[in-house]
N, C-alpha and C positions, 0 to 999 in steps of 0.2 A: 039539765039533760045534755047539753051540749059538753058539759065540763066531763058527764059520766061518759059520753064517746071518746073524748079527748083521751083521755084517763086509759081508756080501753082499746085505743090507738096505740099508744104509747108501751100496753101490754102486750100488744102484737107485735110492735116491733121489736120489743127486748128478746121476744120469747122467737122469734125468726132471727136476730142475731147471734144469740146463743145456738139456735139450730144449727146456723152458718157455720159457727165455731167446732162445734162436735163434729160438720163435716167435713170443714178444714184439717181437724185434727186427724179422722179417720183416712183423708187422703192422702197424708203425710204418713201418715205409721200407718201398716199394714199389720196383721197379725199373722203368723207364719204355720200355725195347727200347731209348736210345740211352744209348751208354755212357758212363760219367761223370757221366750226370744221374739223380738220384732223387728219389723225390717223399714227401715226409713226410704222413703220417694228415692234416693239418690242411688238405692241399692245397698247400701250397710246396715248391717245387721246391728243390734243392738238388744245387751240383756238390762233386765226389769226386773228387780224382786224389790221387797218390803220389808223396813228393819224398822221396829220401836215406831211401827203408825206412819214410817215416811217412805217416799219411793228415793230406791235406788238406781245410777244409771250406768251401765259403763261399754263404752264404747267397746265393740271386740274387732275393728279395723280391718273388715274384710267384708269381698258380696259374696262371695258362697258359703253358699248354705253349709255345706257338710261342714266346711272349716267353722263357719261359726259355731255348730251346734258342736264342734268338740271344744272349741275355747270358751262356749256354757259351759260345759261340764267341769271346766278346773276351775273358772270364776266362781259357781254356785258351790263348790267344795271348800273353797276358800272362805267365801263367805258363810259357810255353815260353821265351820271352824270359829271365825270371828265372831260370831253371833255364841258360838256355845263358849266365848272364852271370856264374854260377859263385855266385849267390845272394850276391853283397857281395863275390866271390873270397875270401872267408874262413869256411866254414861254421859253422867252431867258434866264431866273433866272433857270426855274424849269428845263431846259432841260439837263444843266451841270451845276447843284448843287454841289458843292462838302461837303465833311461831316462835317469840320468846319461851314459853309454858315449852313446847316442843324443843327448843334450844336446851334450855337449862335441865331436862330431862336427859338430853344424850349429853351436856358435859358432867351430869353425876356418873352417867354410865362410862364415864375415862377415866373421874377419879375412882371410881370403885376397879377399875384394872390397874391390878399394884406389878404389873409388868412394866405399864410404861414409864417410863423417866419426867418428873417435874418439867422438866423443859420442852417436853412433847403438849404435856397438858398446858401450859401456860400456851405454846404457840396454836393450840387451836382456841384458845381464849382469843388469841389478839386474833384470830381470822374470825373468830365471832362478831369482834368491835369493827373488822372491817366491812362485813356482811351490813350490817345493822348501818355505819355510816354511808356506804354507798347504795344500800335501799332505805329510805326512811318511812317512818310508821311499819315496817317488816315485825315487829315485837308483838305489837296491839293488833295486828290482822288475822282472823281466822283463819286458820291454814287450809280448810276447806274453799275458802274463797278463793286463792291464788292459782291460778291458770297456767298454764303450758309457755302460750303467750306473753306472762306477768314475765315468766321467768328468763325465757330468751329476751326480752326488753331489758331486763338489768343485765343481764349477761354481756349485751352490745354495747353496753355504756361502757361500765367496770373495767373488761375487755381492754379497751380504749390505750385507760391507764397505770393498769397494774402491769405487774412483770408475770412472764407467763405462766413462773412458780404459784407465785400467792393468786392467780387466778385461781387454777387448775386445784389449788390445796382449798381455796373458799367454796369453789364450786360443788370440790368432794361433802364439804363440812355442811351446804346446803341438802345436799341428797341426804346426808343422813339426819338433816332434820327433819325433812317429809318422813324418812323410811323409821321414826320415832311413831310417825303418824297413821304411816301403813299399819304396824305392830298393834296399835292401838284400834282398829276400827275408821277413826276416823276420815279417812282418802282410801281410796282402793286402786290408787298406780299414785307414783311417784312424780311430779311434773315437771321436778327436774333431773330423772333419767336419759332425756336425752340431747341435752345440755353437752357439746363436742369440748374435748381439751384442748386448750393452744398448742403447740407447736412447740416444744421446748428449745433453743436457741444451744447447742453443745457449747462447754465454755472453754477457750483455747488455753493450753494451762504451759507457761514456758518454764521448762524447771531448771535449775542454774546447772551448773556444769559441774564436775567432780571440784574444778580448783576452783569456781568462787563461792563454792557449798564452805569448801573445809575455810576460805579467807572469810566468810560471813560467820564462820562462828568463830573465828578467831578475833573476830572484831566484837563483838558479843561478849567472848570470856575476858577482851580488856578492856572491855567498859567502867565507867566510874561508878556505879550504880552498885546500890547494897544489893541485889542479887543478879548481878550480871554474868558469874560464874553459873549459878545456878539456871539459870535462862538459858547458857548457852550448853548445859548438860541435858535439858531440857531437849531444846532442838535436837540435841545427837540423839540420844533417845529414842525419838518419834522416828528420824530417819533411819538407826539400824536395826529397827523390829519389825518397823510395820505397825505400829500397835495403834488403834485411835487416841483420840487426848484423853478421854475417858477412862481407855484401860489402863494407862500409863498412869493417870492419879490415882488409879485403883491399888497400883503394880505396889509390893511390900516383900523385903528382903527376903520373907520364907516363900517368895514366888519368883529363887532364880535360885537356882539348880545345876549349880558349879562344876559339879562330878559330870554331870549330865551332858555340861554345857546345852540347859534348854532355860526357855523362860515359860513359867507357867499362868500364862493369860488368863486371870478369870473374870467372871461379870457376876451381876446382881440388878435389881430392879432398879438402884439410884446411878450407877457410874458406870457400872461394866459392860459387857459386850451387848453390841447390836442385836435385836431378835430374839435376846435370854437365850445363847445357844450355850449357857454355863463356862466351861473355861476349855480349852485347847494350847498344845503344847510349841512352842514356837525354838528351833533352832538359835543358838547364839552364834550372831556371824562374829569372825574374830573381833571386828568393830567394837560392836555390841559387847563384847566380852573383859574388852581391856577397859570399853569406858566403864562397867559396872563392878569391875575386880578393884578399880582405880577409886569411886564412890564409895565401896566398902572399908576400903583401908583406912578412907581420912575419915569416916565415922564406923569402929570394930565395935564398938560400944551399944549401939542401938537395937532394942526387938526385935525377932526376928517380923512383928507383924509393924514396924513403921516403914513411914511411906521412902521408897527409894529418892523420889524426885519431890524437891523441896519445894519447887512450885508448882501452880496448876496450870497456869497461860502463862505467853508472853509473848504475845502480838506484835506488839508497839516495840519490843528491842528486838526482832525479829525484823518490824518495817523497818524499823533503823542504821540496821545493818545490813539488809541488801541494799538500799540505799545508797549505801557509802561506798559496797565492793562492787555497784551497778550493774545489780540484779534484778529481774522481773519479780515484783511483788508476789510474794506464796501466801499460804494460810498454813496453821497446822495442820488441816488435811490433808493438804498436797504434800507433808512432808510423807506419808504415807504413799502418794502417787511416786513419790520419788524412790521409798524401798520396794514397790513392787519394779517400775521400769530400770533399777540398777539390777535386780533380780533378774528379769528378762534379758537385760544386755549382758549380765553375768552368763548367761549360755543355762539358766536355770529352767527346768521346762513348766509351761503356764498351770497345768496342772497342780505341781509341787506348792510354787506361789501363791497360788488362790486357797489349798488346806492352809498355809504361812495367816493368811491374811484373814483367816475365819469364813471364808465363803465354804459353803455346800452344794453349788452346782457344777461344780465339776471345772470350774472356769470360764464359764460363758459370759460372767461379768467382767471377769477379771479382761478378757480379750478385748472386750466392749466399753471399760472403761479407763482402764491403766493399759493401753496395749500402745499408747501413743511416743513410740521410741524417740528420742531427740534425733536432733535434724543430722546431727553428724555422726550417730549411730547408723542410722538410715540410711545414708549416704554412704560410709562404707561398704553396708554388709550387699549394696545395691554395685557395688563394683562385681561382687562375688559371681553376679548373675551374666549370663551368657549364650548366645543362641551361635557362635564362633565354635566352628566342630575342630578338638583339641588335637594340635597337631603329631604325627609319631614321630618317635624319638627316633634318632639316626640309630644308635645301638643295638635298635631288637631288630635281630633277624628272627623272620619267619619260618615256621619249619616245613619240610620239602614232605610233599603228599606223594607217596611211589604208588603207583597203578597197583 
């Protein structure tokens, strides 16, 4: 008898704690009369619906009403969407995806864009191994498990010691492996959307002077090296076109146009121009004209489709010889920064330069990022300026105003 009171105690209390709990619960979320939205103790709102037997939650980060019930309306459209598009047509996949599974879904989606260049795909490969070594177990975790919080945690660390490129570029490569997972059903906001960018750091770029440009390749063309000529035709090259390293190994003798005097810059999906913006027609400056008339002569013999320029890089007898003529280290690119700011100092105007260089906005990059004159161009053209009212000449007379 006593054991059956005990026993019947025992059901009293579970069945009063449980009561506790449903009222706990119902103090905490209210229900608002329109369905699917509820409003938490704290004042936000929040929508409820039901997908494949589970609840769904998603915050809509506001206390008024009106506002939330219209960020219902595009959540539950979205989600009806998701639901009719079979949730990724694979529920069992999309339901415990984990971030690798997500990962290696958005690097097929780069290699099936045959726009981008191998060396774009390979460099979000290596921001994937970056991702993965500074978050570990990231591969094996369900991407629905990872937090807002998860994410700014790794963010502070990483942060720390990456550069603020390969952050900013890991960072990107993370969004879009949630937003694999948006697409899919799986997560319904992104948690690393609002994950801020570094600060990029401008890089001071000191480009050598007309005379230790022309003594750097002249120290270049008499190098002892089997292709030290060619390196240093190379470097001219880049400096009197403008052209990237890529279109210039692209560049092939029926793409210079002598009559013209133009060069005909083209691209393609593995080497050519930036953006696939196909080819564009580049003036020959007299430069450019003597070194490529000068290349033709000592091979009259060759295709018109072989390559002008006999090598692809050349760095290292590049480092080499500024080195020796004591120059600030360049890259190929900057030989590029160097035909647009002789352009500019040429009295050429930035519009002209920036169609030269294959831009399409009109030059707002070109100002933004080659607008950075040398110090003794600056300095001249900074004498020219004057607030000194110009004094008149002795010899003009004035003419006499009769009543």
């Amino acid at each position: 008898m006593q054991h059956s009171d005990t026993l019947l105690t025992q059901l009293d209390s579970n069945t009063i704690l449980q009561g506790a709990k449903i009222e706990n619960r119902k103090k905490v979320w209210n229900k608002t009369g329109k369905e699917n939205l509820v409003r938490h103790k704290s004042g936000r709102y929040y929508a409820r619906v039901w997908s494949g037997g589970k609840e769904v939650w998603k915050g809509l980060k506001t206390s008024h009403f009106s506002v939330a019930r219209a960020r219902l309306a595009e959540f539950l459209k979205e989600h009806r969407q998701r639901v009719g598009n079979g949730g990724g047509k694979d529920s069992s996949i999309s339901a415990k995806m984990t971030c690798g599974e997500a990962a290696e879904s958005h690097l097929r989606n780069l290699d099936n864009n045959v726009r981008l260049k191998p060396r774009t795909r390979a460099y979000w490969r290596e921001r994937l191994n970056a991702l993965k070594k500074s978050w570990p177990n990231l591969s094996t975790t369900e991407i629905r498990k990872i937090t807002l919080g998860d994410c700014k945690q790794w963010a502070g660390k990483y942060g720390k010691s990456a550069s603020p490129t390969n952050y900013n570029n890991t960072v990107a490569l993370l969004r879009h492996v949630f937003a694999v997972a948006v697409e899919t059903g799986v997560i319904y906001a992104n948690p690393a959307a609002v994950l801020k960018r570094a600060p990029l750091r401008s890089k001071e770029i000191i480009l050598p002077s007309t005379e230790k440009f022309n003594a750097m390749v002249e120290v270049m063309r008499n190098g002892h090296g089997r292709f030290s000529r060619d390196c240093a035709d190379f470097v001219e090259g880049l400096a009197y076109t403008g052209m990237r390293k890529g279109e210039a190994n692209a560049l092939e003798w029926r793409d210079l146009d002598f009559e013209a005097s133009e060069i005909v810059v083209r691209g393609d999906a593995v080497t050519g121009t930036k953006g696939g913006e196909g080819w564009r027609r580049v003036p020959m400056i007299p430069d450019a004209r003597a070194i490529f008339e000068r290349l033709r002569a000592e091979r009259p013999h060759e295709p018109l489709d072989g390559k002008v320029f006999q090598v692809c890089e050349c760095q290292k007898a590049l480092d080499r010889a500024l080195k020796k003529v004591g120059a600030h280290r360049i890259t190929h690119h900057d030989l590029r920064h160097l035909f647009a700011t002789r352009c500019i100092e040429s009295g050429v105007d930035i519009p002209t330069v920036s169609r030269w260089l294959g831009h399409k906005d009109g030059g707002a990059l070109l100002m933004k990022t080659y607008g950075h004159l040398r110090r003794e161009h600056s300095q001249a053209q900074a004498l020219k300026v004057t607030f000194t009212p110009v004094p008149k000449s002795a010899d003009v007379v004035p003419f006499s105003v009769e009543a």
